[in-house]
Structures are given as structure tokens and as C-alpha cells.
C-alpha positions in Angstrom: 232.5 55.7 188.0 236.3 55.9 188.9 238.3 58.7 188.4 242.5 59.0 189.1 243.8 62.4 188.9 247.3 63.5 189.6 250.4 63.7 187.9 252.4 61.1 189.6 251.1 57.2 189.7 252.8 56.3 193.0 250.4 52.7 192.7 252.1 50.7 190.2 251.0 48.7 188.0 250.2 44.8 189.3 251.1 43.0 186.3 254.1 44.8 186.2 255.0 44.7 189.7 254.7 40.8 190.2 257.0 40.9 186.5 259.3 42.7 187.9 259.6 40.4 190.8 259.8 37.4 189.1 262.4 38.6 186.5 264.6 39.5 189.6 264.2 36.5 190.9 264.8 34.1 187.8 267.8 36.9 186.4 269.3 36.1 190.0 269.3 32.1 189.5 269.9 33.1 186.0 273.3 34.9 187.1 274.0 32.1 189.8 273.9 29.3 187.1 276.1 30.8 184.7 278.8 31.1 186.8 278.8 27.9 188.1 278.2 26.4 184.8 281.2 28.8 184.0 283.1 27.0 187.1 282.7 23.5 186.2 282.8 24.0 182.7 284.4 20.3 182.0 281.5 18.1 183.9 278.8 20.4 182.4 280.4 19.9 178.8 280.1 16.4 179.9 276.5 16.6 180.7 275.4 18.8 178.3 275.3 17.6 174.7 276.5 21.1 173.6 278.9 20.0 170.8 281.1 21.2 168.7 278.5 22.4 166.1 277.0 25.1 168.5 280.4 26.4 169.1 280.4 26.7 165.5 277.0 28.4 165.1 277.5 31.0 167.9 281.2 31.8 167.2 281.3 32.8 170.8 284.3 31.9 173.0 283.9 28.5 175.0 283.8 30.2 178.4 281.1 32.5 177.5 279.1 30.1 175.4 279.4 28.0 178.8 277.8 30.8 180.7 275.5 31.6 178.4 274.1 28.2 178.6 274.4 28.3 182.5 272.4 31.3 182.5 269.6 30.4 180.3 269.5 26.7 182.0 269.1 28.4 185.1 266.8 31.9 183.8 264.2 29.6 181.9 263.8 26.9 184.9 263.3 29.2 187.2 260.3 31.3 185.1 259.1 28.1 184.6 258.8 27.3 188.3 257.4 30.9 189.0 254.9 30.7 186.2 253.4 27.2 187.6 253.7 28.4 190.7 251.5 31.0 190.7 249.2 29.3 188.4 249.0 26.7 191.0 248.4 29.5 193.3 245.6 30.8 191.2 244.0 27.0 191.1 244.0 26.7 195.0 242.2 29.9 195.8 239.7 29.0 193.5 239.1 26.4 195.8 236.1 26.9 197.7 235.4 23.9 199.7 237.1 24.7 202.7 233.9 26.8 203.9 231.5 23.8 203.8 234.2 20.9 204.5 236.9 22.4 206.7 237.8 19.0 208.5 238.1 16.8 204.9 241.4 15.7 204.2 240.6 17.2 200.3 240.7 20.7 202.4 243.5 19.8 204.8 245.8 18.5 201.6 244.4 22.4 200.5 245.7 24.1 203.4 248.8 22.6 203.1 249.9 23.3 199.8 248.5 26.8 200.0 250.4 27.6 202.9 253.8 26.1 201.2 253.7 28.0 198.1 252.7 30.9 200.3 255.6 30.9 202.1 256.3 33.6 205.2 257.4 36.0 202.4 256.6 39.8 202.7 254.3 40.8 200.2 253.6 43.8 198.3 250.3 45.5 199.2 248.4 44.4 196.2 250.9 41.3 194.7 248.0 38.7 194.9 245.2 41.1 193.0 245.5 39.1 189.9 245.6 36.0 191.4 241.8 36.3 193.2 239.1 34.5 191.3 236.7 36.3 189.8 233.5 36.6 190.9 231.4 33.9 190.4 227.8 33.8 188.8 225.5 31.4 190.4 223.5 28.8 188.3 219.9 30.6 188.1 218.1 27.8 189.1 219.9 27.6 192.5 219.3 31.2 192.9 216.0 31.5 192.1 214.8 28.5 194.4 217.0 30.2 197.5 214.9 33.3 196.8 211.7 31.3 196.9 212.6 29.9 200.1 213.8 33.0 201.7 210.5 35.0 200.8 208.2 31.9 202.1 209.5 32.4 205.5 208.2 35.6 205.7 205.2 35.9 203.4 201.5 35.6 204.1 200.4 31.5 202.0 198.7 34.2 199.5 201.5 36.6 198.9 204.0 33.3 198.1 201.5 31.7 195.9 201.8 34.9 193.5 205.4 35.0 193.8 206.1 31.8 193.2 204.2 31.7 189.8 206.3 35.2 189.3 209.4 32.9 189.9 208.3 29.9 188.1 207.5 32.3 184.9 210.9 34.0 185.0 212.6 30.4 185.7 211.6 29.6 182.1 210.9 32.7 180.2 212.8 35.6 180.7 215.5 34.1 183.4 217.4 32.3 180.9 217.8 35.0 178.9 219.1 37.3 181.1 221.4 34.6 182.6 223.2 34.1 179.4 223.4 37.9 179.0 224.8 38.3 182.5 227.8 35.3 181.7 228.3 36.8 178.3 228.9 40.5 179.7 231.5 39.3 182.6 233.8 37.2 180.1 236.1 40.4 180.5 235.1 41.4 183.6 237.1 40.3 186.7 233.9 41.5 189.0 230.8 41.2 186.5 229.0 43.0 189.5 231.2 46.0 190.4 230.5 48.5 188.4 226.2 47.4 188.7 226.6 47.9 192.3 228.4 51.3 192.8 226.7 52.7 190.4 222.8 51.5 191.3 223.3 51.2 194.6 225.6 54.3 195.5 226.4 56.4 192.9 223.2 56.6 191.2 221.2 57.4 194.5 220.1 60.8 194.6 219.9 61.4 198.9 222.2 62.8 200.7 225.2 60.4 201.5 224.9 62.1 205.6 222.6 59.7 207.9 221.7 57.8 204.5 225.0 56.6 203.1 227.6 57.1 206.0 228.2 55.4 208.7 230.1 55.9 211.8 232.7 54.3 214.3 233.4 55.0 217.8 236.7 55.2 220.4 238.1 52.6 222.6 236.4 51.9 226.1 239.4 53.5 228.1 240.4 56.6 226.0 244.4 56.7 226.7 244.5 60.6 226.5 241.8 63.3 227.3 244.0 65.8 225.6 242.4 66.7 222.3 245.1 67.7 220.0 247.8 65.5 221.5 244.8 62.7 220.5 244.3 64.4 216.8 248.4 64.8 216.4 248.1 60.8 216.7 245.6 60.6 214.6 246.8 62.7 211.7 250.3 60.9 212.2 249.2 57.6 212.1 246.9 58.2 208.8 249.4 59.8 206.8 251.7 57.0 208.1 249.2 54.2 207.1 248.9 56.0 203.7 252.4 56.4 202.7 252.5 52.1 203.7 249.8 51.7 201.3 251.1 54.3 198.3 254.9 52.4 199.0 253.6 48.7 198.7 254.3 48.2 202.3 251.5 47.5 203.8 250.7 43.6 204.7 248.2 42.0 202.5 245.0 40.5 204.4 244.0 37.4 204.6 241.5 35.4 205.4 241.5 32.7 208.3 245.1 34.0 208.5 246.2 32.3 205.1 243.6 33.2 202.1 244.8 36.5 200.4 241.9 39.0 200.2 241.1 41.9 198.1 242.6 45.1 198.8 242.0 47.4 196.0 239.7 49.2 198.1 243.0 50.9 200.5 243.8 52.9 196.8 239.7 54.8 197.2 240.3 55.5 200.7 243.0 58.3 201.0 242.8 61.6 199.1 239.2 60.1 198.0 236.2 61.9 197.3 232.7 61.2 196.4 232.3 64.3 193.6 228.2 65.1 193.1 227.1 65.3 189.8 223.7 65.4 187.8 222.0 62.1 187.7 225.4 60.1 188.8 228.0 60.7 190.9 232.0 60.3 190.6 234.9 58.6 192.8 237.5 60.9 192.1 240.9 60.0 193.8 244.1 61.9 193.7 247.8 61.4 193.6 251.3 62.4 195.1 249.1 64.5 198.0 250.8 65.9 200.9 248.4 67.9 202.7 245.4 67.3 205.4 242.4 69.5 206.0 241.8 70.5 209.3 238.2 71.7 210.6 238.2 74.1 213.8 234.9 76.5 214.7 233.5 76.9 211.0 237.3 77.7 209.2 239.2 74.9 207.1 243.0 74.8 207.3 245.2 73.0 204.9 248.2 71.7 206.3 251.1 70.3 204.7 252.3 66.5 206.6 255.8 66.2 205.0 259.0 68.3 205.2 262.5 68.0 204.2 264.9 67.0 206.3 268.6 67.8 206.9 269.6 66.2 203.6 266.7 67.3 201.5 265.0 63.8 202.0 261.2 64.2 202.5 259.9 62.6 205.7 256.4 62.8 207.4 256.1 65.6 210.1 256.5 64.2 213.5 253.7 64.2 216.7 255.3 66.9 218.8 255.1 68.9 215.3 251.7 68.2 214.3 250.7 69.2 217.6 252.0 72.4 217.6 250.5 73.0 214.1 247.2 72.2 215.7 247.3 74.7 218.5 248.3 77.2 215.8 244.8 76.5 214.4 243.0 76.9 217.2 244.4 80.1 217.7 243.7 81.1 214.6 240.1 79.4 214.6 239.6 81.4 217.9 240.5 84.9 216.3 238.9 84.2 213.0 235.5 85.9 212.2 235.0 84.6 208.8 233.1 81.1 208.7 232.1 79.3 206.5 229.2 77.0 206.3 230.2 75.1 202.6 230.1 71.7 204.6 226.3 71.6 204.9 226.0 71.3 201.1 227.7 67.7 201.0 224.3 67.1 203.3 221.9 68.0 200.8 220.3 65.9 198.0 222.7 64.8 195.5 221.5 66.6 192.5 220.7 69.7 194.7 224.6 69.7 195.9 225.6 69.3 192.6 224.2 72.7 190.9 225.7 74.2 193.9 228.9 72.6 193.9 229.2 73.9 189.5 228.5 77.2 191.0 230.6 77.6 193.6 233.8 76.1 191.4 232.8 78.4 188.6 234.9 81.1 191.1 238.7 80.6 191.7 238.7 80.7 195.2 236.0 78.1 195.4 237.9 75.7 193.3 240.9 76.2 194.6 239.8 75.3 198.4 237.3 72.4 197.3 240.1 70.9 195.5 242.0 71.3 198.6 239.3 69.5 201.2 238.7 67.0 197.6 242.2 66.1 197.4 243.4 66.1 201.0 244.9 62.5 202.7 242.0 63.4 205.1 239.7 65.7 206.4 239.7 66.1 210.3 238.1 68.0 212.4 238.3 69.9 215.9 235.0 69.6 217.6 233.9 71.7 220.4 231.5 68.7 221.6 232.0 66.7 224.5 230.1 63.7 224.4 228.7 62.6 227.9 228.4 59.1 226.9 228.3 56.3 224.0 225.1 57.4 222.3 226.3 61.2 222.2 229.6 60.0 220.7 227.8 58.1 218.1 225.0 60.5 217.4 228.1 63.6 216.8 229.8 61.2 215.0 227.5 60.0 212.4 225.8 63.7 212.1 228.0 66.3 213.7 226.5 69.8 213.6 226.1 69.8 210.0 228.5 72.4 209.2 231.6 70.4 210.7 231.2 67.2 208.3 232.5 66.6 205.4 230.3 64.2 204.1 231.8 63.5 200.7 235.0 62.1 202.1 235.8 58.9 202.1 236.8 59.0 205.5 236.9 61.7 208.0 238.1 61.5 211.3 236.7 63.6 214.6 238.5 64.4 217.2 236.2 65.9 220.5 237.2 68.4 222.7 237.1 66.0 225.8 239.3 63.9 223.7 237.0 61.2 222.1 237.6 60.4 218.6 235.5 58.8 216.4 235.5 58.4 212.4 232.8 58.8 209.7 233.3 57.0 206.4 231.6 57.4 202.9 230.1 54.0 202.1 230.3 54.0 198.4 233.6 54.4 198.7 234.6 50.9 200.3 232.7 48.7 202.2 233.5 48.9 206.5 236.6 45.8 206.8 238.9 48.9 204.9 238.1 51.4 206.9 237.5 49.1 210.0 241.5 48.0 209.6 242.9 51.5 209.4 241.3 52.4 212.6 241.7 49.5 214.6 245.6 50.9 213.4 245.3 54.3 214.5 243.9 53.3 218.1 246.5 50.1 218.5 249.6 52.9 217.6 248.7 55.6 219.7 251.5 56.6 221.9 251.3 59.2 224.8 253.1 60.5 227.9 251.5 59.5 231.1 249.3 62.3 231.6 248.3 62.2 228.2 250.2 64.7 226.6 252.9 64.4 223.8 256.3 65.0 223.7 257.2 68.7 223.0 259.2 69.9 219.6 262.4 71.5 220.0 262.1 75.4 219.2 264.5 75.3 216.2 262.2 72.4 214.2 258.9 74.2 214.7 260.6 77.7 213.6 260.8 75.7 209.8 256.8 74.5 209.7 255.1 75.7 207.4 251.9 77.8 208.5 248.7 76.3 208.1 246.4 77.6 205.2 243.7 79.0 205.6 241.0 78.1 202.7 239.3 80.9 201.7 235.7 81.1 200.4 233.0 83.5 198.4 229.6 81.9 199.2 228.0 85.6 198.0 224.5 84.6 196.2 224.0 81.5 198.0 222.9 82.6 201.2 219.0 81.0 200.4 220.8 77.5 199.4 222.6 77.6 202.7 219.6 78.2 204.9 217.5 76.0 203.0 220.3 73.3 203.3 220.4 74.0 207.4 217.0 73.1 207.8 217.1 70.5 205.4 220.4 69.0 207.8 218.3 69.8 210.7 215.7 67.4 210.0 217.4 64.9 208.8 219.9 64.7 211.8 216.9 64.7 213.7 215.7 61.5 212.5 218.6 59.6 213.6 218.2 58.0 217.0 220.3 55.5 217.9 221.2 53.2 221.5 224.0 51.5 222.6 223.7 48.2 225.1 226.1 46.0 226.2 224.9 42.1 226.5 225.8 40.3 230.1 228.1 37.7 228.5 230.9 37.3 225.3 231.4 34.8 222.9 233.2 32.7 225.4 229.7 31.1 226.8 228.4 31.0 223.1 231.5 29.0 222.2 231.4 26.7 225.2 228.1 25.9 223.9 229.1 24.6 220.2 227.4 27.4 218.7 228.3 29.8 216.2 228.5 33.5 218.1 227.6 35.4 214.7 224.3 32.4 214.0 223.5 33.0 218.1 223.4 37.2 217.8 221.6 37.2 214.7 218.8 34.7 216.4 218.5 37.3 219.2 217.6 40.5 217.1 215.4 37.7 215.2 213.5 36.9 218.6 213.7 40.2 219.7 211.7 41.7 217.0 209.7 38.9 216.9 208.6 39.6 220.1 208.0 43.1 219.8 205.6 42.8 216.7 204.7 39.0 216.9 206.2 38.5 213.2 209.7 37.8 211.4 210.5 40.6 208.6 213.1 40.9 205.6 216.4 41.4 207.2 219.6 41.8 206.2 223.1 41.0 207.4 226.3 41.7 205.1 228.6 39.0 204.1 232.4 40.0 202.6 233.3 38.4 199.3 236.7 40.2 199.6 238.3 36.6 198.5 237.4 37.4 195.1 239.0 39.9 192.2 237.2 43.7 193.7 235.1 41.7 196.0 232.8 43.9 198.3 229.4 42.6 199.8 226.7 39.1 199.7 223.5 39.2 201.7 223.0 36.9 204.0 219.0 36.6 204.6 219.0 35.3 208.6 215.3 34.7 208.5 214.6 31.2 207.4 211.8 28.6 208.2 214.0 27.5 210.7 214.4 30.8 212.5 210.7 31.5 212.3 209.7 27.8 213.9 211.9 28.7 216.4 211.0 32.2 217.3 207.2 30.8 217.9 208.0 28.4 219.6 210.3 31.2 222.3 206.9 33.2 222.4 203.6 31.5 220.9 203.3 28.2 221.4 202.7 27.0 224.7 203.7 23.5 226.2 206.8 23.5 223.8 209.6 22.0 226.4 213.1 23.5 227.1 214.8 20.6 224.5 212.5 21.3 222.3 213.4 24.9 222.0 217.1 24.1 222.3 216.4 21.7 219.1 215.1 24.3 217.1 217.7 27.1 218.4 220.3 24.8 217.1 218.7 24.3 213.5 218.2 27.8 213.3 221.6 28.6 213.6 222.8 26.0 211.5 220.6 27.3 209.1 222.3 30.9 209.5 225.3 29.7 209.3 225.3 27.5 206.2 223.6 31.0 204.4 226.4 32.6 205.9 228.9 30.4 204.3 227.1 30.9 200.9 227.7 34.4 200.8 231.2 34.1 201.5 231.7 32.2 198.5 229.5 34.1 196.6 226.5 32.0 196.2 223.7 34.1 197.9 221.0 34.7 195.7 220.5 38.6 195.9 223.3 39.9 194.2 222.7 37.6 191.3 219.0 38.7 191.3 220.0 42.3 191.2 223.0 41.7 188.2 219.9 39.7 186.2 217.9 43.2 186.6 220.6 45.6 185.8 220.9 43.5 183.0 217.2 43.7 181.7 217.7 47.4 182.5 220.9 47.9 180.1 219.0 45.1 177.5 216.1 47.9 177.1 213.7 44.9 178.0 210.0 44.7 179.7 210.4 44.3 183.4 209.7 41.0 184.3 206.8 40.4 187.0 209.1 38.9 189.3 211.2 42.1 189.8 208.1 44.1 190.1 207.1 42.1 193.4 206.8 44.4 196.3 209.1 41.8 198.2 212.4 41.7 195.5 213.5 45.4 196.4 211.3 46.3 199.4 213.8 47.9 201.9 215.1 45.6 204.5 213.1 46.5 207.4 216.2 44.9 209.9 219.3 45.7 208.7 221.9 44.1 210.7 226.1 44.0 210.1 228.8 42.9 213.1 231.7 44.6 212.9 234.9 43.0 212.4 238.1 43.5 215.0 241.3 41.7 215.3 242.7 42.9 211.1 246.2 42.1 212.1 248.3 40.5 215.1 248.5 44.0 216.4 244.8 44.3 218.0 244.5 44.0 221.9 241.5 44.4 223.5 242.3 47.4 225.7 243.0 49.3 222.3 239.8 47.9 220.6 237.1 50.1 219.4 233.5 50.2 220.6 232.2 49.5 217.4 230.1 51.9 215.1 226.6 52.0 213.5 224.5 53.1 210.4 220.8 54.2 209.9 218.0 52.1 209.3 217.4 51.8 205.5 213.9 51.3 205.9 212.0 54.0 207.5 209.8 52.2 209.7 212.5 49.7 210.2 216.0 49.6 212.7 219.7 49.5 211.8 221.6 47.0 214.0 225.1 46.5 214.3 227.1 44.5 216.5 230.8 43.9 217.7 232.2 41.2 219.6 235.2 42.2 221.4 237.7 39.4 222.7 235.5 36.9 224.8 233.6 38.7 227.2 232.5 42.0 225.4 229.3 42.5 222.9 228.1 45.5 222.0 224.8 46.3 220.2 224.5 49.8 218.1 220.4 50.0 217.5 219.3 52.9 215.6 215.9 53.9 214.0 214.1 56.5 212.8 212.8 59.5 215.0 209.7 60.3 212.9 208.4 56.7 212.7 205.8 55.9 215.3 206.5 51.8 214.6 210.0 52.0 215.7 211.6 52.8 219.2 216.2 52.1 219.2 215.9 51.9 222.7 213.0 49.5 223.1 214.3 47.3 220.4 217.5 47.6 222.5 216.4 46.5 225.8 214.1 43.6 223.8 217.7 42.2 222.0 219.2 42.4 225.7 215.8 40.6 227.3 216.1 37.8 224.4 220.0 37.4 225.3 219.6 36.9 228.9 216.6 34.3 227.6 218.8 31.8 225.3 221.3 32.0 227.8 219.1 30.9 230.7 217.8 28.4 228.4 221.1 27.0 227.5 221.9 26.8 230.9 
């Protein structure tokens, strides 16, 4: 569920905005052909069959009646033009081949005309929205027998056997049904699996969105400042900055492979976004026309306004030097204040729990008024008094905090530490990690300090007009057993997180060197890592963008494949298998990955199609089918693995390039693994798992990923 509140609409409308363009652009030609039709009157009249019976007809002077002509001559071919040119447009990107055939000449020819009616224009933020395909639905057959073979590779000959007659009954009995269903439900839909997901998969979930939901991303490897607000004054800056780009229009569209136009709806749920608890379901609310951020410093929230008027009444953002001096105003006032307030804990807490809360705390003014200020606010950042000694401290604070300084409804957040590390936590429902991912790999690339890492100081005379920060105010009186109980419910589930950090010996430059596909050869490694550890492959997970269609978000990609299990046995179990041999089946694994890979790209992984066919038979009112009761169709992934993307826009450089970030293990007994490849010689693993299991160990898994990198490296040597 999506709501938009605010009184101004500063996104405009699509349809409208690429109208408005075109009409511009034709009313210009229009124009331009009139008076040169006006010009040459003689050799047009010449041309031009216009006769003496239209002069009649339109009683309109011959000069005019020639521009009139000129202009609709030169109006109606150049809609015409527009309109085929953009439904040209709209035929290419539904062009899909390029993924499995990007050497054909069919694809080259592809490129080529894409790139020409592309142009080197400067788009508007969302100008090619309408133009994405939609989604695609698979054809059920060739969904159903990728499921089959993803579940044999990891299933006992017994547990297949029953599946497969599961799958063979749905295949012809209640499959087809439910297909038809699913096509017949997205004819208006631009993204039949949008509102499925958000509201199954996040909304609907009733556990707290902190460890759960979140996830996390960390600072560059050489901090350019140890000075925290000079740090958090860049931050702040920079946000609002990228905000007011996105709001205006101005913001570049992405693309894919530097020339497919991407989806980028999800920039609008990012700023002055938050995740709203209610009973049973929860609500994307996102406000409009907002001019404030919401500062956190030792247990007091501060709202504080980003935008002034300048000399002439124009409104312009606040500047660096400014925002900096607002920020050592609230640490004084932080330092002084005596009154804290713990409401932050609650967006910790079980959904439904947070939601009775959150109806009585509103149902007092003060309440209301400050939640609607943290709710509403470009972002939420916060002072911390941590100092993280190393990577896995910075990740740990960042993903958890103390409980009371997170704001765990927010679709992003941003942390600033008191040794000057930053970090960001973003709500996951809200948009999946490449939004998020781009606007900090903005923020770190912009950052801009004096050499010993201060900023530039404000003249007196500009920081006497600043308005003071607000303080929110609060009446927690009643709840004091909610708040205790939701400490120790934080406590524990903070506790659980454990999480390590290891850099491999070697980059993508030796994995490219060897013809093989970085993303197929890191996935391998946490495959024969694993293996290793517990002498068997498991259900893992590894997220694919479909951002090249209409509200695109995620595909699974399933790594684990025959292939991948052949060759993991033959790393560890069976003996006499020779070093070409285990090359051989490396290679095939990979391949393997990588053709699954492409699949989800495009949109033709299997999982999301299994899951729409079940939220169908859920909304039909029908008998669950024995094929979605199977403990293997929605057992939690046991690896759940994700590499982060870097290098958004031409203004990434390695120095300024973030560590990466991580997420918790979805399965209890199971590890969450992400991974970031930075420039050639830089990978970074982020391992986490849970404290309480006694079947899981971060650090051992870890060291086993580094062990089996060091391996296929020796063994590709």
C-alpha cells in the first residue's frame, strides 16, 4: 500500500511530462515551417495543390492561409515522427536478446538503433517510465521444470520423487488454472507482481523491520574527514541536494550497460518516506513539498529546516558552513537537555505491537505533531556517540545502533559517528538496495573538506538569520511497561546479529584474466565454502534486478545447480579427480550461474512466478495445492547471498567507494552474505548469522569463503 500526502505534487505527471515535451517540440517545427512556408509562398503554392477552392472555404487571407498550412505541414510531421519514435523506442527495449546473444549482429543492429534514437539528450528523471516493458509472465511449463531442476540439486532421490509428482499434478490440474488467472489479472497492470510482493513479502510481515527487514551500508576505506559534524553537514547537504534533483526532474536517468533506461520510480519512496505500522498490514506513506530533516543527538530529536530565502526572496538550500553550525547548536542543546526520549525503540518492536502503540501515542497532539515531523522529514540522521574500532563495529552500530538512536521505519537513515564514520540504514520494503546504493555512492563521491578535515566557516551575519532547531517534544506518560518491554525485546534481538567482514587476496582483475565471470566465480566460493563446512549444498539465494521493466524490483537467481554440486564434490569428496578435471567442472558451474543469472535479468526465473501463481490461489479463495505446501517451495533460504553494486554514474572513483554493507540471515540456522567488488583488486565479503544458533559461526564461514578463494585461485593457476 502506497500513500502520497502533501499539498503540493512537485512529481509531475509522466504522461504529461513527455506531452508536454513533445508539443514543444513539434509547436517549434510547427512555428519554423509556417514562416518559411510564409517566405516562399510562390514555390510552395507551386508544390502544394492548395487551390483556389480552399481559399474559398477558409476566407482567410493568402498569407495566413500559407502559414497556416506551413505550420500544420510542419506540427503534424513532426508528432508523427515523435509518436513512431517512441513507439520504436518501446519495441527495442522490449528486446531481450541482447543478454543471451550479445555478439549477434540481430543485437549489434539493436544497439545501434537504440543508441540513435536515444540520442545524448538530457532526460528528465522519470521521461522513459512509460516506455519500460512490463513485466513479463513466464510460460508455466518453463517455470515449473526450472523449479524441478533447482530442488533436485539439493534434495535427498526421496524428497524429489514426492515433489516431482507434486509438480507433475499441479502441471496439469491446478497450474493452468491459476496461470490463466495470473495473465488475466495483469492485462492492466504494468507490474502484475508489485503490489503481491510488497504486500506478502514486506508489508504484510508482522517482525520488526530492525535486524529483520533493514539492512545496512558502510563508509569508504580512507574516511576524508574525522570531524563528525563537518562529515554530517556533507551528508545532510548532499541529500537534500540529491532530493531536490530528483523532485525537479534533474536527476540523470540510469541505465543499464550504459544505454538501457532503467526504472526509477523507486527515487519518489525514498525521501520524506516512511514505513507507517498498522494492524495486520502496513503503509508506505510519502510526503510532499518537505523542507525539514530530523536530527538525532543523545536521546533528543531536532527538526531542522534545510532551505532559506535568500537576498531576493528566492528559496535556496542551506549551505555546509550553515548546516554545520546548526549542528553544533544541537549538540549543545543535546548536552544540556535532560529530557530523553526513548520513542525510537518502538519502530523495533513487532509490527502489530508498534502499531497499538503508535494509535496511542498520536491520539495526543504533541505525539502527532513530532511523529509527523521524524515521518515526514527528507531524512532522519543521527549523532552518535560510538566510535567504531573497526569494520565489524561500524557494521554491527549501523545495522542495530543502540536501539533508541534508530529510526527504523525510515526509508533511509543516515549515521554519522563521533570518530567520523558514517554509515546508512535503509528500510527494505521501501526500495530494493541499487536506489539507495546510488545516492550514497553520491554523497561519499561529493564530499568536499578543508585539509584537516574541517569545513569552511559561515560569516556571522548569515548564521544570525538561521532558524533554531526544534526541539520535538514528547508525552510517553502510561507507556513506561511498553518501553521497557520493547528494550529487552531490542536487546535480544540486536544480540543475535553477528556479522564479519574479510577481504579476499585478489580482485576481479585475476577472475577476468581467466574468462570467467567474477559474480559466477564468488558465488562458487560461498557454494564450496559451505559445502565444506557441512559436506552438503543448501537452498540459496542471490538477488537479480529486473529494474529494466515498468516498477521492476527483484528475480532470484538459485546458484546451486547440478553443476555446482558435481563440482563442489569433486573440490572435497572425491579423490583422484585431477586438477583439469576440477577446472572442467568449475567452468560449467559458472556457466551454469551465469546463464540463471541472465534469466532473472529478463525476468524469466521461476520463483517470482511460483509465488504470483500462489498469491493468486490465495485471492481465488482456492484449496492450496500440494505443491505449495512442500517444505522446499517457501522454506527460508538457508544462504542468502546479494553483491552490491558500485560505479551508478561516471562520478564513482575508487578512493571514494564504499565498503559495502550487509543484511541478516533470513533463515535462523542459516548466514547472510553479501559481497562488493570494488575496481579490480578489492573484494569484500559481509558474513552475518545468527548469535543463538549453535549450526552457524560468521566468522568460520568467513575464513572457509577466504580458504575456498585462495583454493580456485591456486587451482587456476
Amino acid at each position: 500500500m502506497f500513500r502520497v500526502m502533501g499539498s503540493m505534487m512537485p512529481y509531475r505527471n509522466r504522461a504529461f511530462d513527455i506531452y508536454k515535451r513533445n508539443f514543444s517540440e513539434a509547436s517549434a517545427v510547427g512555428f519554423l515551417s509556417a514562416i518559411l512556408f510564409t517566405v516562399f509562398s510562390e514555390p510552395v503554392k507551386n508544390l502544394v495543390d492548395l487551390g483556389e477552392k480552399w481559399m474559398e472555404l477558409t476566407g482567410i487571407p493568402y498569407q495566413m492561409n500559407i502559414a497556416l498550412l506551413g505550420f500544420i505541414v510542419g506540427y503534424g510531421t513532426t508528432k508523427m515522427f515523435l509518436l513512431m519514435r517512441m513507439q520504436l523506442f518501446k519495441m527495442l527495449l522490449a528486446y531481450q536478446g541482447w543478454m543471451f546473444n550479445p555478439k549477434s549482429v540481430t543485437t549489434q543492429m539493436w544497439a545501434l538503433m537504440l543508441g540513435l534514437l536515444r540520442g545524448n539528450g538530457k532526460y528528465p528523471t522519470f521521461y522513459f517510465e512509460s516506455l519500460l516493458p512490463r513485466l513479463p509472465i513466464p510460460e508455466l511449463n518453463s517455470t515449473l521444470d526450472k523449479f524441478l531442476a533447482s530442488m533436485k540439486a539439493i534434495m535427498s532421490d526421496e524428497e524429489y520423487i514426492e515433489l516431482l509428482t507434486n509438480t507433475e499434478t499441479f502441471r496439469v490440474k491446478e497450474g493452468p488454472k491459476l496461470h490463466e488467472y495470473l495473465k488475466q489479472r495483469s492485462i492492466n497492470k504494468r507490474n502484475w507482481l508489485a503490489e503481491f510482493w510488497l504486500n506478502m513479502v514486506y508489508l504484510g510481515w508482522r517482525e520488526p523491520c530492525a535486524v529483520n527487514v533493514n539492512c545496512y551500508a558502510l563508509d569508504r576505506k580512507a574516511q576524508p574527514s574525522t570531524n563528525q559534524l563537518a562529515r554530517a553537514a556533507n551528508m545532510i547537504y548532499h541529500v537534500v541536494k540529491f532530493y531536490q534533483d530528483v523532485v525537479d526532474e534533474t536527476l540523470v536517468p540510469q541505465y543499464m550497460q550504459d544505454m538501457i533506461p532503467i526504472a526509477m520510480d523507486g527515487y519518489k519512496r525514498t525521501f520524506c518516506t516512511v514505513r507507517v505500522p498498522k494492524p495486520g498490514l502496513d503503509e508506505i506513506v510519502t510526503y510532499k513539498d518537505q523542507k525539514h530533516v530530523v536530527v538525532y543527538r543523545k536521546g533528543v530529536f531536532y527538526s531542522l529546516d534545510v532551505f532559506k530565502a535568500d537576498g531576493e526572496g528566492k528559496e535556496i538550500q542551506v549551505s555546509i558552513p550553515e548546516l554545520h553550525v546548526q549542528l553544533q547548536r544541537i549538540c549543545e542543546l543535546a548536552d544540556e537537555e535532560k529530557d530523553t526520549c526513548p520513542v525510537a525503540l518502538f519502530t523495533a518492536q513487532n509490527r502489530d505491537f508498534w502499531a497499538k502503540v503508535r494509535e496511542r501515542l498520536i491520539a495526543i497532539d504533541v505525539n502527532r505533531e513530532s511523529i509527523l515531523a521524524i515521518d515526514s522529514s527528507i531524512g532522519f540522521f543521527t549523532l552518535d556517540e560510538e566510535r567504531p574500532k573497526d569494520i565489524d563495529e561500524e557494521a554491527m552500530n549501523s545495522m542495530t545502533g543502540q536501539g533508541t538512536n534508530r529510526y527504523f521505519d525510515k526509508a533511509l537513515q543516515y549515521i554519522t559517528y563521533a570518530n567520523g564514520k558514517v554509515g546508512i540504514n535503509a528500510e527494505h520494503s521501501c526500495s530494493d538496495a541499487t536506489v539507495p546504493g546510488r545516492i550514497w555512492e553520491y554523497i561519499l563521491s561529493m564530499e568536499t573538506y578543508k585539509e584537516d578535515g574541517s569545513v569552511p566557516k559561515a560569516p556571522d551575519h548569515i548564521i544570525s538569520k538561521l532558524k533554531p532547531p526544534v526541539k520535538l517534544e514528547w508525552n510517553l506518560s502510561g507507556l513506561e511497561p511498553e518501553i521497557s518491554e520493547s528494550m529487552e525485546h531490542f536487546k535480544k534481538l540486536a544480540f543475535s546479529f553477528v556479522t564479519k567482514s574479510v577481504f579476499a587476496d585478489f580482485g576481479k582483475g585475476f577472475i577476468k584474466k581467466k574468462r570467467l565471470s567474477p559474480d559466477g566465480f564468488l558465488q562458487m566460493a560461498i557454494q564450496l565454502a559451505y559445502f565444506k563446512m557441512n559436506g552438503k549444498c543448501v537452498k540459496t539465494y542471490e538477488s537479480a534486478s529486473t529494474r529494466m521493466f515498468s516498477d521492476g524490483r527483484t528475480e532470484t537467481i538459485r546458484p546451486v545447480t547440478e553443476a555446482s554440486v558435481a563440482w563442489c564434490k569433486a573440490m572435497s569428496l572425491i579423490k583422484g579427480t585431477t586438477r583439469e578435471q576440477k577446472i572442467l567442472l568449475l567452468k560449467r558451474a559458472i556457466n551454469a550461474q551465469t546463464k540463471l543469472k541472465n534469466e532473472a535479468v529478463v525476468a524469466m526465473g521461476y520463483d517470482r512466478h511460483m509465488f504470483g501463481l500462489y498469491a493468486c490461489c490465495r485471492e481465488m479463495g482456492m484449496e492450496v495445492p500440494e505443491i505449495f505446501k512442500n517444505k522446499y517451495m517457501f522454506m527460508l533460504d538457508i544462504v542468502s547471498t546479494s553483491q552490491t553494486p558500485t560505479q551508478y554514474t561516471d562520478i564513482w572513483r575508487e578512493e571514494s567507494s564504499c565498503l559495502g554493507g550487509g543484511f541478516a540471515t533470513v533463515n535462523p540456522d542459516g548466514y547472510g552474505i553479501s559481497y562488493i567488488i570494488v575496481g579490480e583488486d578489492l573484494i569484500l565479503f559481509h558474513v552475518s548469522s545468527n548469535k543463538y544458533s549453535t549450526e552457524t559461526s560468521s566468522h568460520k564461514m568467513a575464513d572457509a569463503i577466504l580458504d575456498s578463494m585462495n583454493e580456485m585461485r591456486e587451482l587456476l593457476n
